[in-house]
N, C-alpha and C positions, 0 to 999 in steps of 0.2 A: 633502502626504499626506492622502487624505480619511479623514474620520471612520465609523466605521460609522454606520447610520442610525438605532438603535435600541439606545445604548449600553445592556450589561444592569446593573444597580443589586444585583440580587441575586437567590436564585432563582426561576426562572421556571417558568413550564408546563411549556417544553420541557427542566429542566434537574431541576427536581425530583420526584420521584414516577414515576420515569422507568422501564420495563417493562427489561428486561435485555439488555441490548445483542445476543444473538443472533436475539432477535423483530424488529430494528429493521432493524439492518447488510442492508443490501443483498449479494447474492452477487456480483459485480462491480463494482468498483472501478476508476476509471481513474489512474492514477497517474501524477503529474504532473512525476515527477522530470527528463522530456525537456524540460521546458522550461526549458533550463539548459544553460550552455555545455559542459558536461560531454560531452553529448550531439551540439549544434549549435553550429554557427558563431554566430549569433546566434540566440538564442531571441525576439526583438524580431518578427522577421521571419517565423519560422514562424507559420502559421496557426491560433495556438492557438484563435482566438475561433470559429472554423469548426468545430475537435477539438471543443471544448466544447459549443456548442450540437447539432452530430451525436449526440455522446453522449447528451444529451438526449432529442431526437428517436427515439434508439433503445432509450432506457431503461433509460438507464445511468444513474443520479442520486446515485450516490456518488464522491467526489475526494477523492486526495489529493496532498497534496504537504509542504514544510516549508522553513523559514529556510533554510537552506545550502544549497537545489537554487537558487540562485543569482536573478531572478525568478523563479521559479514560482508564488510566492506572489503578487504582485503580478498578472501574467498570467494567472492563475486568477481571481482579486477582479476583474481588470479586466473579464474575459468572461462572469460570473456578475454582474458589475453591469449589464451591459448587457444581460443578459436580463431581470431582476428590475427594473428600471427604465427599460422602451425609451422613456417620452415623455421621457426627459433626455438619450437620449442618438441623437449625430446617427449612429453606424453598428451597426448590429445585426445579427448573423447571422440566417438565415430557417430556420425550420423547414422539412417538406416541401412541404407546402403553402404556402408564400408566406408564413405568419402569421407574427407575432411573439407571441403569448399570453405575459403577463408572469410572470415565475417565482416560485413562493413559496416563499420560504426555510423553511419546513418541508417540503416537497417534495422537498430536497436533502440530502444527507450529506457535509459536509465535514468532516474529519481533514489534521491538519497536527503535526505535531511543534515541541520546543523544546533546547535543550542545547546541539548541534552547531553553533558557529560555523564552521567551516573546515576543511578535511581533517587540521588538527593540535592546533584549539584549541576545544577545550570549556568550557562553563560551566553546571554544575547547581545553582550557587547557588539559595535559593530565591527571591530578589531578581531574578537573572536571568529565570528563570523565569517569573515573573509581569509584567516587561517584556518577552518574547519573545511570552507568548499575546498581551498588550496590544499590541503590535505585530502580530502574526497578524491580530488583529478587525480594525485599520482596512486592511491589505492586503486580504485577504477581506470586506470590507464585508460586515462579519454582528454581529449582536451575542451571538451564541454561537458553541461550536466544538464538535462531534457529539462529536470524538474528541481526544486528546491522546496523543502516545508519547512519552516519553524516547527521544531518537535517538541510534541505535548505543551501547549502553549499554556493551560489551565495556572501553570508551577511557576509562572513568573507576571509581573503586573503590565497592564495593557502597554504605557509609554514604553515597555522592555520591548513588546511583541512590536511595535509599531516601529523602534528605531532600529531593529532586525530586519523587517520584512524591505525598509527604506535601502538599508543595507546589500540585502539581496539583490535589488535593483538596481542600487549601482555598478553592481559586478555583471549586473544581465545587460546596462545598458551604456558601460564605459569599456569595461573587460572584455564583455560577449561570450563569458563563461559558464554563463544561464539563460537560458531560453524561456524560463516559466515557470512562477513562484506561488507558493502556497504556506497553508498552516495545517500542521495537524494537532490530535489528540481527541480526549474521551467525551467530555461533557457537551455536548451539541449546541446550550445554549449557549456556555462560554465562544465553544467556536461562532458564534450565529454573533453574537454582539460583536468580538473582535473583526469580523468579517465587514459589521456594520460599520466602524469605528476607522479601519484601514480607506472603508471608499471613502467619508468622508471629511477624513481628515489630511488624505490624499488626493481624490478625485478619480480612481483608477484602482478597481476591483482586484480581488487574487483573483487568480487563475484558475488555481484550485484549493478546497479543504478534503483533506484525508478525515475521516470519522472511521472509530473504530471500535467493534463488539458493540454499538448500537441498532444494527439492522441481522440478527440470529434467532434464529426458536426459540431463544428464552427472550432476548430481550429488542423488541422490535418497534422501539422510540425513533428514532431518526424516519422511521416511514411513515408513522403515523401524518393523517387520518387514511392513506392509501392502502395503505395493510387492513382490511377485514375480512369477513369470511367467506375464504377463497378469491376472490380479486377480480378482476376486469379489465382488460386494454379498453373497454368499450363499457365502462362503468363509468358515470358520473359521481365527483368524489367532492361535496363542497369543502374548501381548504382555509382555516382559518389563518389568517395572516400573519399568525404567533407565533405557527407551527415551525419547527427547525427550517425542513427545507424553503419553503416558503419565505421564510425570511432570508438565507441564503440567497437565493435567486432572486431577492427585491434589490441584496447587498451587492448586486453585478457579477456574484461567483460563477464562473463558467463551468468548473463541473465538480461534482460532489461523488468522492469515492469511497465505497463501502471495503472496510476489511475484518478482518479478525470472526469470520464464519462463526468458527469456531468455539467464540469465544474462549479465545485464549487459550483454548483445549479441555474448558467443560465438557462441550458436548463432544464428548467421543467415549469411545466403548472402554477404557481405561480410567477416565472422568479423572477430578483432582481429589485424592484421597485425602480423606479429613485428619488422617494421622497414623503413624506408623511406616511413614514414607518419607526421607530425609533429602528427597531428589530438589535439585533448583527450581522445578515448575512449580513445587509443593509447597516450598518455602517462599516462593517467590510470587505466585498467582493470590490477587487482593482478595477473589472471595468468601463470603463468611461461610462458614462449616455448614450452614442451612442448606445454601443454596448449591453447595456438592450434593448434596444431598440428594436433593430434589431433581437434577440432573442425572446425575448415577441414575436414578430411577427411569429415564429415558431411553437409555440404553435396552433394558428389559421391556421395555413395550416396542422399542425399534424390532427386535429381535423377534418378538412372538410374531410379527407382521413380513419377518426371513429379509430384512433389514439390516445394516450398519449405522447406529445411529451417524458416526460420521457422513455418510454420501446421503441420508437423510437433509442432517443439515446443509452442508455446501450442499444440495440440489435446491431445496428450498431460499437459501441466500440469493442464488443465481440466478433464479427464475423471478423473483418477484423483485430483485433489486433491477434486473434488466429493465420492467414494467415501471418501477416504482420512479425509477434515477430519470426513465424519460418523460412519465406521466410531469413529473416535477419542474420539467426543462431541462434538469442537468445531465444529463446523460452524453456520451461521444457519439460520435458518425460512424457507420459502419456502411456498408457497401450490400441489400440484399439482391442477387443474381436476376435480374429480369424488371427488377422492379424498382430499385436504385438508392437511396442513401435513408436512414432511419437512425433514428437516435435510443440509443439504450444505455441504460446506468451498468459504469464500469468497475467492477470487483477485485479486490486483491486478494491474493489468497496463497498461506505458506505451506510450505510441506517438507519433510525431511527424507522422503527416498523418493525414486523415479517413480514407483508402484502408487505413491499417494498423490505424484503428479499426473498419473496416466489418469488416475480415476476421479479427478478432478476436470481436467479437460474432457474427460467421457462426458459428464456428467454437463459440463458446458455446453459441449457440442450437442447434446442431446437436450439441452433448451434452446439451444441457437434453433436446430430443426426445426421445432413448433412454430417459430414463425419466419420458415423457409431461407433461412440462411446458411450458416455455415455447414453443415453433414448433410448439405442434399435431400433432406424433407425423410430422412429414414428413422424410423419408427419403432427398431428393432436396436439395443434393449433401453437403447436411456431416450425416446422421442416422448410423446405426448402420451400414450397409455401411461406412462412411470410416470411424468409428471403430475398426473390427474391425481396420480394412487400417491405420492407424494404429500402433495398439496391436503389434501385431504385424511393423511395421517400426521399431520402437523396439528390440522384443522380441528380435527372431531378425538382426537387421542392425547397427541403429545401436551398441545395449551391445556386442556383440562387436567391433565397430571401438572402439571407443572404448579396449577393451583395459585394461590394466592405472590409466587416467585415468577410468575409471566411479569413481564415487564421490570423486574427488579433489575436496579442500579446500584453500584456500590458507589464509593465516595472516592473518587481519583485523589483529589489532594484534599488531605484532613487537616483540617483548623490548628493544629501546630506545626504544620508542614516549617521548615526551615531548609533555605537553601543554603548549603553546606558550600559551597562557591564564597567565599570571603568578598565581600563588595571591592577590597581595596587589591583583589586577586583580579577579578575580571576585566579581560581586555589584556591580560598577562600571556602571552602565546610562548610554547617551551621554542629552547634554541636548535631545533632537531632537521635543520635546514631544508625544511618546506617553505618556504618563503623565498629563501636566499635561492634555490634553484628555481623557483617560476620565475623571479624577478632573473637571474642570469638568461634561462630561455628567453626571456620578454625579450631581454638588451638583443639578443644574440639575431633573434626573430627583426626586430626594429632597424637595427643596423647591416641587415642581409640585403643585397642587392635587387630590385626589382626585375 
């Protein structure tokens, strides 16, 4: 297991005096969680190192991924080492032009999460903890980490989340290993109380919360009451103070990120088959046999309209989360050409070949234009006529198929839930010396001549 290259000692430029995470965060996110059996047959074999440097090239320079997406972590560090150090290494993906220009890790925003061992076994020890990030640096060959979430926080009890996230902060703010901490997972209100619970019982907000398959064509809670029929930068929206985000941003969160488009790969023209299909996403994906159902049917009205319900949906995510994440407050800075900083909600979104990240980022850039930013105001094929035709076969087609399943939520963690994590286990870290090497760099770093 290689060491990062630049163990951090304590904190650093990148990690103290740090501007607020919605000036920095990128609005585009690639999210790494496909590279993982979950997804693929073997993630070994897909072309992550291709995905990665594309995204690059297309300027996309934030990832994420986390421990329990099976390699991802590892496949991530692998292909971000070889761009950041191409004379060591003998195979590099190419930019467009043929070049390899070496990468600098301020250049990049990596986010990776910790907690989550296994679809049943958690540990938020704070012991754990800080052997998962230390394990994170030498996977990702970085000597910091942009971002940090508590993963799927729903599956463990609030003192668990609170003495984690305490956790994290003290490696952000004695280590200098973390620049900027969050919580993710599914259920909005859990996140929203936890949220509430962290400021104060702390005094001092996350940074960020990851939500995820809550803002998609089927299921569009996290935005409510913003989300109606067809929308409005310039709509008045009265917001009751219940509502997810809303509470979020009373709770001091600075920015609130949308992932999982897709829902988890519902909505795509392959959909989760109800049966006869022995694949991991089939076995693995929570929802009920209905509600494939009712999706699969998506597909065929995407289709008769000379659609992919896939770019369907990530279009529709992208465009009304942009609208939605800012209308909200939570939204990052972006920079538009002439006219100067604007806040939009920022998206994550995974993919398993270059072809699904090309036409994602189309599809990006093609709502960025509508409101004059990033593709130079062009029109021609993903600008503002598509969006209109978009929005409006979501609007008037796709919700009313979907029927009585718009808005359905499955049950993240069910009433027997058991964390398979032994209580008298937790805080147990293996002897596989991730620790004994950061703590060596530390001395070695400590004891170096100024």
């Amino acid at each position: 297991m290689a060491e990062p290259s630049k163990p951090a000692v304590g904190p650093t430029s990148e990690t103290k005096n740090k501007p607020p995470l919605h000036s920095v965060l990128p609005p585009l996110i690639l999210g790494t969680a496909t590279f993982n059996h979950q997804y693929v047959a073997d993630p070994h074999s897909m072309p992550y190192r291709d995905i990665v440097a594309r995204a690059l090239s297309l300027g996309v320079t934030a990832f994420d991924t986390s421990p329990y997406y099976g390699p991802s972590e590892t496949l991530l560090g692998t292909a971000l080492d070889a761009l950041m150090n191409p004379t060591t290494k003998t195979s590099t993906p190419s930019f467009d032009d043929g070049t390899t220009p070496p990468l600098d890790r301020s250049s990049i925003f990596i986010v990776t999460k910790a907690g989550r061992i296994a679809s049943t076994e958690f540990d938020y020890s704070p012991t754990w903890v800080r052997y998962s990030v230390l394990r994170s640096l030498q996977r990702l060959h970085t000597p910091y980490l942009d971002l940090v979430y508590m993963h799927d926080v729903e599956f463990v009890s609030p003192q668990e989340v609170l003495a984690a996230v305490r956790a994290l902060r003290q490696l952000r703010d004695e280590e200098g290993i973390i620049r900027y901490v969050g919580i993710s997972g599914f259920p909005p209100d859990v996140l929203c109380t936890l949220a509430e619970m962290i400021m104060s019982e702390t005094g001092e907000p996350l940074d960020a919360v990851l939500s995820y398959g809550h803002f998609t064509v089927q299921n569009r809670r996290l935005g409510l009451p913003w989300v109606v029929d067809g929308g409005s930068e310039k709509q008045e929206v009265v917001v009751d103070g219940t509502t997810p985000l809303a509470r979020l941003k009373k709770a001091g969160v600075d920015v609130v990120l949308n992932a999982s488009m897709l829902g988890m790969g519902l909505l795509t023209t392959r959909g989760i088959p109800v049966s006869g299909d022995d694949s991991p996403l089939v076995r693995w994906h929570p929802s009920p046999p209905e509600l494939r159902v009712a999706c699969k049917k998506l597909a065929g009205v995407a289709a008769a309209a000379g659609e992919r319900l896939e770019s369907i949906a990530i279009r529709w995510s992208l465009a009304e989360w942009i609208r939605v994440g800012a209308a909200a407050g939570l939204g990052v800075d972006i920079i538009i050409p002439g006219t100067g900083p604007r806040k939009v909600g920022a998206s994550v979104c995974g993919v398993s070949s270059t072809a699904e990240l090309e036409e994602t980022v189309a599809e990006w850039r093609g709502v960025s234009s509508t409101l004059g930013k990033l593709a130079g105001g062009s029109d021609d094929p993903y600008g503002s006529t598509r969006q209109n035709k978009v929005l409006t076969l979501v609007r008037k087609q796709l919700w009313p198929a979907l029927g009585s399943w718009l808005d359905y939520v499955w049950e993240s963690r069910r009433p027997d839930f058991v964390n398979t994590r032994r209580e008298c286990d937790r805080g147990k870290v293996p002897d596989d010396g991730v620790i004994a090497a950061y703590e060596k760099a530390k001395q070695g770093r400590q004891s170096a001549p100024n």
